[in-house]
C-alpha positions as CSV (number, residue, x, y, z in Angstrom):
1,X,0.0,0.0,0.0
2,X,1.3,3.5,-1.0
3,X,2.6,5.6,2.2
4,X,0.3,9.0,1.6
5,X,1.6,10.7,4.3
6,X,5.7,9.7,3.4
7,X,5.3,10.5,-0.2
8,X,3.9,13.9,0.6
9,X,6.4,14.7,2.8
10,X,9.4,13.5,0.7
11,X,7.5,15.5,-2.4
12,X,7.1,18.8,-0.3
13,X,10.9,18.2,0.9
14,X,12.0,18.1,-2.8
15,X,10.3,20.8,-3.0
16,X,11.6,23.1,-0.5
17,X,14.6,21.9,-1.4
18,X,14.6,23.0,-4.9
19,X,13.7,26.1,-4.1
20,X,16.5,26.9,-1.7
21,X,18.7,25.7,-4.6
22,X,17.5,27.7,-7.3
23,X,17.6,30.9,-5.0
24,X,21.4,30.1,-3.8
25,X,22.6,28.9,-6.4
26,X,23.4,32.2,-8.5
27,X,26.5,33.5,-10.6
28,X,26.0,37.5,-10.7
29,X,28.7,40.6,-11.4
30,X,27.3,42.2,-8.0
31,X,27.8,39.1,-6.3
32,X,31.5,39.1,-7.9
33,X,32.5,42.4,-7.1
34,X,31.8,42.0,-3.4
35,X,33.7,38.6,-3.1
36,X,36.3,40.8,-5.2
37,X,36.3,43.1,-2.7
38,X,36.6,40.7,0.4
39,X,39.2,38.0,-1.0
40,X,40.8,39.7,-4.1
41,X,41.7,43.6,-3.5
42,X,44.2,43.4,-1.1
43,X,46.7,42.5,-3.4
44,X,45.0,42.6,-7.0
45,X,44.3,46.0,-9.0
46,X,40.4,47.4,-9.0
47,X,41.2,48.3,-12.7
48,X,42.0,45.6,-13.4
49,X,44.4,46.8,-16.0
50,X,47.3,47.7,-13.2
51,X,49.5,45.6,-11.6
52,X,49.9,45.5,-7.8
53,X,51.2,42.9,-5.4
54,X,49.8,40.4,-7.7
55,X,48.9,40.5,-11.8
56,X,46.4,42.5,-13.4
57,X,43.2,40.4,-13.8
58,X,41.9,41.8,-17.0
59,X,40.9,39.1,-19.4
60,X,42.0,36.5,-17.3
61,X,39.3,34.2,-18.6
62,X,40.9,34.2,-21.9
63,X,44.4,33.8,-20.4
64,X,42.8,30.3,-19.2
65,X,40.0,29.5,-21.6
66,X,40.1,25.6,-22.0
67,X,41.7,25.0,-18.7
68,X,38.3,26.6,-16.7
69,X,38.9,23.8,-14.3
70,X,42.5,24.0,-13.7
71,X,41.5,28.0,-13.0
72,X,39.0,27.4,-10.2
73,X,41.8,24.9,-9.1
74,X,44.5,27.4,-9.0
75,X,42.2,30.0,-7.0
76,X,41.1,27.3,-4.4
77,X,45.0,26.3,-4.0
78,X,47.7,27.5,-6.2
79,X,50.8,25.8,-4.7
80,X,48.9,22.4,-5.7
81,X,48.5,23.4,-9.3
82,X,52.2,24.5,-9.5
83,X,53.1,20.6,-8.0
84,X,51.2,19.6,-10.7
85,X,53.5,20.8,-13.2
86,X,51.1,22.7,-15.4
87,X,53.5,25.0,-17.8
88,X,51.6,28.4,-17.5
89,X,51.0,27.5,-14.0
90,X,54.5,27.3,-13.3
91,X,55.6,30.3,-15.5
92,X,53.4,32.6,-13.7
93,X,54.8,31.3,-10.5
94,X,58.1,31.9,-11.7
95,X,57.5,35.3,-13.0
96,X,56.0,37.0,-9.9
97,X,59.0,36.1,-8.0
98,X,57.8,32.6,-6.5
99,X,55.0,34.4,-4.4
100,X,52.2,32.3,-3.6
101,X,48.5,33.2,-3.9
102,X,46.7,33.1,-0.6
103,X,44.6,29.9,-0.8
104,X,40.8,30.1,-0.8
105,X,39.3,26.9,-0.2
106,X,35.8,28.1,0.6
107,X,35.2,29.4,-1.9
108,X,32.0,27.4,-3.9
109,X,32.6,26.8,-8.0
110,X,29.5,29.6,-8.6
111,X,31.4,32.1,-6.0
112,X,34.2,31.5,-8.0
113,X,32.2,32.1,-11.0
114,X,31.1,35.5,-9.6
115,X,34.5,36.7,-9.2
116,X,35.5,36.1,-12.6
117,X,32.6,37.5,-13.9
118,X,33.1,40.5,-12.6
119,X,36.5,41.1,-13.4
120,X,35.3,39.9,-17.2
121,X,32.8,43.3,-16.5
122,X,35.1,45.8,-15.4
123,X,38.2,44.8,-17.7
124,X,35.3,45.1,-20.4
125,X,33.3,48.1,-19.3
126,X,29.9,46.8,-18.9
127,X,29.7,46.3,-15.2
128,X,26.5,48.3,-13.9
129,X,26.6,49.6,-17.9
130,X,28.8,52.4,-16.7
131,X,32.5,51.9,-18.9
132,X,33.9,55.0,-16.4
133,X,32.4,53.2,-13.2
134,X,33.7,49.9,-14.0
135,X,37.4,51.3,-15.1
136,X,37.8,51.9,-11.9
137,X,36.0,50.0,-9.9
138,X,35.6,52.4,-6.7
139,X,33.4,51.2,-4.4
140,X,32.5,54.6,-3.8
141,X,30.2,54.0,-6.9
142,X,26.5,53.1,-6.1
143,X,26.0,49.9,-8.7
144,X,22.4,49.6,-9.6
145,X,21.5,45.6,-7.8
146,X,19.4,42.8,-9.7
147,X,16.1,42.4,-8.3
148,X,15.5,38.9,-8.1
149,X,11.8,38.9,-6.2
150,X,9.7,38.8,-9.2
151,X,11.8,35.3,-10.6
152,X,11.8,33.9,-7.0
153,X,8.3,34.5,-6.5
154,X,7.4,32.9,-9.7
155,X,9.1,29.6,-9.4
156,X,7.6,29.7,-5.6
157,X,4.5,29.9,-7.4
158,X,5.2,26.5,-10.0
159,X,6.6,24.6,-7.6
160,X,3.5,24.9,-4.7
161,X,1.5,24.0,-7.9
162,X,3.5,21.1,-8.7
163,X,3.6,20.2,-5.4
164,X,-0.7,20.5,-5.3
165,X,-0.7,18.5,-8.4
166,X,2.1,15.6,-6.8
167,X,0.2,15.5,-3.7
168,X,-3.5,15.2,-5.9
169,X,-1.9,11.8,-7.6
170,X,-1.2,10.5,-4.3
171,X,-3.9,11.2,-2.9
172,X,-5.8,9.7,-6.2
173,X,-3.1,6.4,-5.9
174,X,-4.3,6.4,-2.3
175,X,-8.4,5.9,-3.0
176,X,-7.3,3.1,-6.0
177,X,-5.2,1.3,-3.2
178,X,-8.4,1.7,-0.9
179,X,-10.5,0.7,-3.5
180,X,-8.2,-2.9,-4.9
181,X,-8.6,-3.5,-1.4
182,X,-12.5,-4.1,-1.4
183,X,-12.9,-0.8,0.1
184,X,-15.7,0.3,-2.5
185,X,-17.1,3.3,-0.4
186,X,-14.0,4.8,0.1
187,X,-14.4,8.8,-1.0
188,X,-11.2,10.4,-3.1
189,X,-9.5,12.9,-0.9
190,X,-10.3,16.7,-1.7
191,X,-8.1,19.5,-2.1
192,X,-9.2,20.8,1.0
193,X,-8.0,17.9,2.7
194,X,-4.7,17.7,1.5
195,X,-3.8,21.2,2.8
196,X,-4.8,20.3,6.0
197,X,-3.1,17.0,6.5
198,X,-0.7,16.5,9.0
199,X,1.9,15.9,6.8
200,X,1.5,19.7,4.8
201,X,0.7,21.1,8.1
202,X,3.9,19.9,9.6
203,X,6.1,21.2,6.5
204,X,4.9,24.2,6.8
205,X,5.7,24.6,10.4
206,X,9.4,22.8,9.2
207,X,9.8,25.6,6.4
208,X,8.6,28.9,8.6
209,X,11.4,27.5,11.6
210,X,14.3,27.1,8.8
211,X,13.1,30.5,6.6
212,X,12.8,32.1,10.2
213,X,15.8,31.3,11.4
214,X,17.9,31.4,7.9
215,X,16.4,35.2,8.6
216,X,17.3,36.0,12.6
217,X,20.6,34.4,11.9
218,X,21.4,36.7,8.6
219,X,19.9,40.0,10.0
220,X,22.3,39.6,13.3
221,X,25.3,38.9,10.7
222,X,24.3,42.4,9.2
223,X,23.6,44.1,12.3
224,X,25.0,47.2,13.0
225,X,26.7,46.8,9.6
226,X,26.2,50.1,7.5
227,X,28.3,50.1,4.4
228,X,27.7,52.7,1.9
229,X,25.9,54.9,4.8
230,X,26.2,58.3,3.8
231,X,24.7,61.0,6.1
232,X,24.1,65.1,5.7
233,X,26.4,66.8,8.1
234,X,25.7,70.2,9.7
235,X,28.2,71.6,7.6
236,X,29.1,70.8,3.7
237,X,32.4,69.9,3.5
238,X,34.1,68.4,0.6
239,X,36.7,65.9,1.4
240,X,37.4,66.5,-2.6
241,X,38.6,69.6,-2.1
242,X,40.8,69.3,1.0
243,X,42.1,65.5,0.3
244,X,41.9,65.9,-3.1
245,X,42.7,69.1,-4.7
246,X,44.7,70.6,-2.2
247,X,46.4,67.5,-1.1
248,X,45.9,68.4,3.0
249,X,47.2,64.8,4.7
250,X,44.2,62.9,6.6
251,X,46.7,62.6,9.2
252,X,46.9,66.9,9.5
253,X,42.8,67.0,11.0
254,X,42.5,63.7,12.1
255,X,46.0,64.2,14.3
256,X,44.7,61.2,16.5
257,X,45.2,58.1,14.0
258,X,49.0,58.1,14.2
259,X,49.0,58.1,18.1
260,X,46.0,56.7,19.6
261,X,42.9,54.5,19.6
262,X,40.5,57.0,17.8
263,X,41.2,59.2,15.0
264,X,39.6,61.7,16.4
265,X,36.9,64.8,14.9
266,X,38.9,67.7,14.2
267,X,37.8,70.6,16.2
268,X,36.5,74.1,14.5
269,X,40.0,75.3,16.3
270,X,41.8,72.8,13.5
271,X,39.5,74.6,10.6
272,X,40.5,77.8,12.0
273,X,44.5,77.0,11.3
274,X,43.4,77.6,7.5
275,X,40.5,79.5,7.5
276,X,41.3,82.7,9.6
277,X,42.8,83.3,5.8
278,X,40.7,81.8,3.8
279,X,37.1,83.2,4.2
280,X,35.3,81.9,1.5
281,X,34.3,78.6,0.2
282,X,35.1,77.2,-3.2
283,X,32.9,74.5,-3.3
284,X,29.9,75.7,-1.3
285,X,30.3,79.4,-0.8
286,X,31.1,81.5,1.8
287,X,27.5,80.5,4.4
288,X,29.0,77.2,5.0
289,X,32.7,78.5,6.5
290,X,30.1,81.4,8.6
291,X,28.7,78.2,10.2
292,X,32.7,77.3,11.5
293,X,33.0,81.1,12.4
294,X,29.5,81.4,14.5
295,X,30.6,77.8,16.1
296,X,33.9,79.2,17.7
297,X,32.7,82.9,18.2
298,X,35.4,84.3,15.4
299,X,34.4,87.6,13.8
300,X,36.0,87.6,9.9
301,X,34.8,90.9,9.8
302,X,37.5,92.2,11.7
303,X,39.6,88.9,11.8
304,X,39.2,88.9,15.8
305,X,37.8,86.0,18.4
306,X,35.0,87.7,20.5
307,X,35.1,88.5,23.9
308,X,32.4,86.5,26.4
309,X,31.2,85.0,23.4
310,X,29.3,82.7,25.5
311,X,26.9,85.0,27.4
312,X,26.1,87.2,24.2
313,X,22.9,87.1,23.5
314,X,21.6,85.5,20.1
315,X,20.3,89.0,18.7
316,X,24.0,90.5,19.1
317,X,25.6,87.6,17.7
318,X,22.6,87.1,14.7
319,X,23.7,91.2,14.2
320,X,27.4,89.8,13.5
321,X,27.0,87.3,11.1
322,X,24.1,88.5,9.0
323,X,26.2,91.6,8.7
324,X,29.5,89.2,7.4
325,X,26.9,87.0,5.2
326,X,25.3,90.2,3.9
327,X,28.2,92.0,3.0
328,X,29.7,88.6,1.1
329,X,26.2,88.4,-0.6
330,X,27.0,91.7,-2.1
331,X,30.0,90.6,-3.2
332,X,29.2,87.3,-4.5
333,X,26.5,88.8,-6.4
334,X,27.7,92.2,-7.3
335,X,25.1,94.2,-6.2
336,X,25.3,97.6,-4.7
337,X,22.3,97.0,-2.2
338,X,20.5,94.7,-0.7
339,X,17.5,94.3,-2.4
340,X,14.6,92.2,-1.4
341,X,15.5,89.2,-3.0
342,X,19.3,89.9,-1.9
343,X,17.9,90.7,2.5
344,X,15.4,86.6,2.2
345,X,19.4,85.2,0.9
346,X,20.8,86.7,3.9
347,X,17.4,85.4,6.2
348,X,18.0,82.0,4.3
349,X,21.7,81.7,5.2
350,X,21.0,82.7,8.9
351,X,18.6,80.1,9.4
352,X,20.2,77.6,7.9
353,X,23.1,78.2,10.0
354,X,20.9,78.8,13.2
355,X,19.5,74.9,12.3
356,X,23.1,73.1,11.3
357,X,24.5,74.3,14.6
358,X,21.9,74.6,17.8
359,X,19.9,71.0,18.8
360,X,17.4,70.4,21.6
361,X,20.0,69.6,24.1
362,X,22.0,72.7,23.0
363,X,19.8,75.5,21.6
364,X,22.8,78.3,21.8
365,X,25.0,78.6,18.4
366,X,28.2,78.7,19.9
367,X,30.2,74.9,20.7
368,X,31.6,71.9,19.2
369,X,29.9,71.0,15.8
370,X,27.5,67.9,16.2
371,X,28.8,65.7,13.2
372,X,27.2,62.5,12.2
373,X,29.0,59.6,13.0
374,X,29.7,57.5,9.9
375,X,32.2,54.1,11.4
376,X,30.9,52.3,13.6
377,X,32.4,49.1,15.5
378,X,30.3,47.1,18.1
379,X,31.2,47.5,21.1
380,X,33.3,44.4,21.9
381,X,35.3,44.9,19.1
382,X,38.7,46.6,19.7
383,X,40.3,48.2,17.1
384,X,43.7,50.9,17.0
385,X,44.3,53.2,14.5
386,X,47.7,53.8,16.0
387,X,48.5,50.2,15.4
388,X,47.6,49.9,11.9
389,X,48.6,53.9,10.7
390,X,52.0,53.9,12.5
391,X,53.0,50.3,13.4
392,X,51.6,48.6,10.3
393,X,51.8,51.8,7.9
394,X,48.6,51.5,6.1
395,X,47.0,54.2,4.3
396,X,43.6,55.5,5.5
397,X,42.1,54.6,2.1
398,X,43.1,50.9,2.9
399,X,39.8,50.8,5.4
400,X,38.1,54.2,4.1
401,X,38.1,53.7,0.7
402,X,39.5,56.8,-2.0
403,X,37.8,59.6,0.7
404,X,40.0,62.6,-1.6
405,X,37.8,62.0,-4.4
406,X,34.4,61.8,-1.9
407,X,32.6,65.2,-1.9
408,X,30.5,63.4,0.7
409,X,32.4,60.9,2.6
410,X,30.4,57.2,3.5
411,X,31.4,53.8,4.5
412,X,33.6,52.2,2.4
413,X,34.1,49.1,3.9
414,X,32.0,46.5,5.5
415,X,33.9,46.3,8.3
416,X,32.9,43.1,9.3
417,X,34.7,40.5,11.0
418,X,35.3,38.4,7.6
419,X,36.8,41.6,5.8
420,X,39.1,42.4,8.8
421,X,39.8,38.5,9.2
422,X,41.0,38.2,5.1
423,X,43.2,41.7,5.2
424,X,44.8,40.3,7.6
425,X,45.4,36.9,6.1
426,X,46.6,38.3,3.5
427,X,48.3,41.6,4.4
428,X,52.3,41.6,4.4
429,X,53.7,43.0,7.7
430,X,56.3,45.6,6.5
431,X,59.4,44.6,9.3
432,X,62.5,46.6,7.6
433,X,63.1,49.8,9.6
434,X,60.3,49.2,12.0
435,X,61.4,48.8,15.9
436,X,57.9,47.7,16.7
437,X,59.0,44.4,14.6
438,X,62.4,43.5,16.4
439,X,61.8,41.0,18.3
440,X,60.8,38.8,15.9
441,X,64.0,37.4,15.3
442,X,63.1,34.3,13.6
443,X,61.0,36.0,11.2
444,X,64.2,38.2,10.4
445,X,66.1,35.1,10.1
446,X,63.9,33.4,7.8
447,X,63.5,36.0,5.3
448,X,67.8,37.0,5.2
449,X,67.9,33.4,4.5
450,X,65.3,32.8,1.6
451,X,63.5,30.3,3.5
452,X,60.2,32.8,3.8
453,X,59.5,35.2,1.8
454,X,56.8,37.2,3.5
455,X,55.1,37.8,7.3
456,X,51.2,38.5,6.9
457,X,49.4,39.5,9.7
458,X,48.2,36.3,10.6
459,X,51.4,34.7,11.1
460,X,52.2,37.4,14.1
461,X,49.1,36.1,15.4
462,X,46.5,38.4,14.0
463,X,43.7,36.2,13.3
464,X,43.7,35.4,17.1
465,X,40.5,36.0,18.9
466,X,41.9,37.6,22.3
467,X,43.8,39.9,19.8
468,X,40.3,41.9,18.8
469,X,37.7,40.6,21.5
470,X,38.8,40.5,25.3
């Protein structure tokens, strides 16, 4: 006699399984470009037209088409494929020095397949159909993402009908058993029946536990994770134009990084080294500097701090700054007068400083500027800027991305455990003419003799978990 219940479940399991499979298993550029990111930049080119620590990638598929398999081999372990005795595996080898790809074993054939499809798309120009984007390959650059809800949904759709319709026969197969059996007045099962058997009741209460918990479990891997946030700061300033253009060191306002923990906010007293001479903006006018004068009570009208700036009341120090954003309206504008349109620019500018700079806990203008916080580690993570800026000699766009090209800065990175876990992995500890590094004698030994030929971060122990949570 046919098992109803065992065939229902095993169908509705086949099922579910399916579906899991068809929504995991996916090759995509976006996909690519963030494994890129985690596994592959450290030591590969964005552009994928430059070399760096290791080879450009550009039109590496071609460099190995007919040997596909051989290529996912080399990526997953390249010190096997060079034992192997493969010729162009050995010639690379040889011609980058005898340095050793980092091994990635975890990585999954369609992971893999990601990868190389996005460096296909970049060294091509159609990633996110943006050639300019994809040249170079600056996470800074929002990508336009594949919506896949609409495919999903339909094949969720097929397959619960499939699985009606498997579930029907059985049912049918069920009453003929029944029936063979001299059971004549058996009825056929109905549709409404089969939804509510214990068997489809008991999936469903299977699927909602594993779709609920494939759901707590990925949203507490994201939390706290804000990559790409970009917020509006209370004052407009363009890391373009001070990183970028005028080449001011991110160690020069964020003095910290070099010497402690944080890298510290720059105070308005840090703004004011350069902009007692400079009084107007080049990128967003003179208002937005007026807002750095009003915070630290500085008069650029007569290039003088004010006295008791603290107990002045808002009316006299509103009478300051209207006067200093009125006469630079006249300026900007060339204008003899003040004219109606020229007194609501002035009213405009006032307020929108009044706003930027007072909050409900401090309603006066004068004090430190309340920026928005963009990084953000959890509080059991412990991280050094020190450690990595002066010890290990990083450069802050290592971890914050190419910020002199950022009119607004954001997240770069993901910061999470597995990106800081991989850079260090695959980072190479700098040791000549570093102290901090001395007492690694055998380290020191090693490489003067040729028997190693680099020190990443993990070998000093950085992959240890005391090392980050204690």
């Amino acid at each position: 006699m046919v098992n109803k219940r065992l065939i229902i479940s095993s169908l509705l399991s086949l099922v579910f399984l399916l579906t899991a499979f068809v929504s995991s298993a996916q090759v995509s550029v976006e996909s690519g470009k963030q494994l890129f990111k985690a596994n592959c930049a450290q030591c590969h080119n964005r552009n994928m037209k430059d070399n760096l620590t290791g080879p450009a990638l550009g039109g590496i598929s071609e460099r190995w088409s007919g040997r596909e398999e051989l290529l996912y081999s080399w990526i997953r372990n390249t010190q096997s494929v060079i034992a192997s005795g493969d010729p162009y595996a050995v010639d690379l080898y040889n011609t980058w020095n005898k340095v050793l790809m980092n091994p990635f074993p975890n990585l999954t054939d369609d992971e893999i397949g990601s990868i190389l499809a996005y460096i296909d798309a970049v060294h091509n120009g159609t990633e996110g159909g943006n050639a300019a984007a994809a040249a170079g390959a600056v996470a800074v650059v929002e990508q336009p993402k594949t919506n896949y809800t609409l495919i999903y949904s339909v094949l969720a759709i097929l397959l619960a009908l499939i699985a009606l319709i498997l579930a029907r026969i059985v049912g049918n197969l069920d009453h003929m058993n029944k029936v063979a059996a001299g059971d004549s007045e058996a009825p056929r099962p109905s549709i409404r029946e089969i939804l509510t058997s214990k068997s489809v009741i008991a999936f469903v209460i299977f699927a909602l536990i594993v779709l609920g918990g494939y759901t707590t479990v990925n949203n507490a891997i994201s939390f706290g994770r804000q990559q790409n946030y970009q917020p509006e700061q209370p004052i407009k300033f363009s890391h373009a134009t001070h990183a970028g253009v005028n080449k001011i060191d991110c160690q020069y306002c964020h003095d910290g990084a070099r010497r402690s923990k944080q890298s510290v906010i720059p105070s308005a007293n840090t703004c004011m080294n350069c902009h007692k001479a400079i009084k107007k903006g080049s990128t967003y006018g003179t208002a937005e500097l007026t807002k750095i004068f009003a915070s630290v009570g500085y008069d650029p009208t007569t290039d003088t701090y004010i006295e008791n700036y603290d107990q002045m009341a808002t009316e006299d120090i509103e009478a300051i700054y209207k006067k200093w954003i009125a006469d630079n309206y006249i300026a900007d504008k060339e204008l003899a007068s003040l004219d109606a349109k020229g007194e609501k620019a002035v009213k405009d500018q006032w307020n929108n400083l009044v706003n930027s700079l007072t909050s409900e806990h401090d309603p006066k203008i004068g004090g430190p500027i309340e920026w928005n916080r963009i990084h953000n580690l959890p509080d059991h993570v412990y991280f050094n800027h020190s450690q990595h800026v002066t010890v290990g000699k990083l450069d802050c766009q290592q971890c914050h991305g190419k910020v002199q090209e950022m009119e607004v800065v954001k997240q770069y990175a993901t910061l999470s455990m597995g990106w800081c876990i991989n850079c260090h992995r695959q980072t190479e500890v700098k040791f000549m003419d570093n102290d901090y590094y001395k007492s690694y004698e055998k380290y020191h030994q090693e490489l003067a003799s040729g028997k190693r030929e680099k020190v990443t971060v993990e070998d000093i122990g950085g992959t240890e978990c005391q090392k980050c949570h204690y």
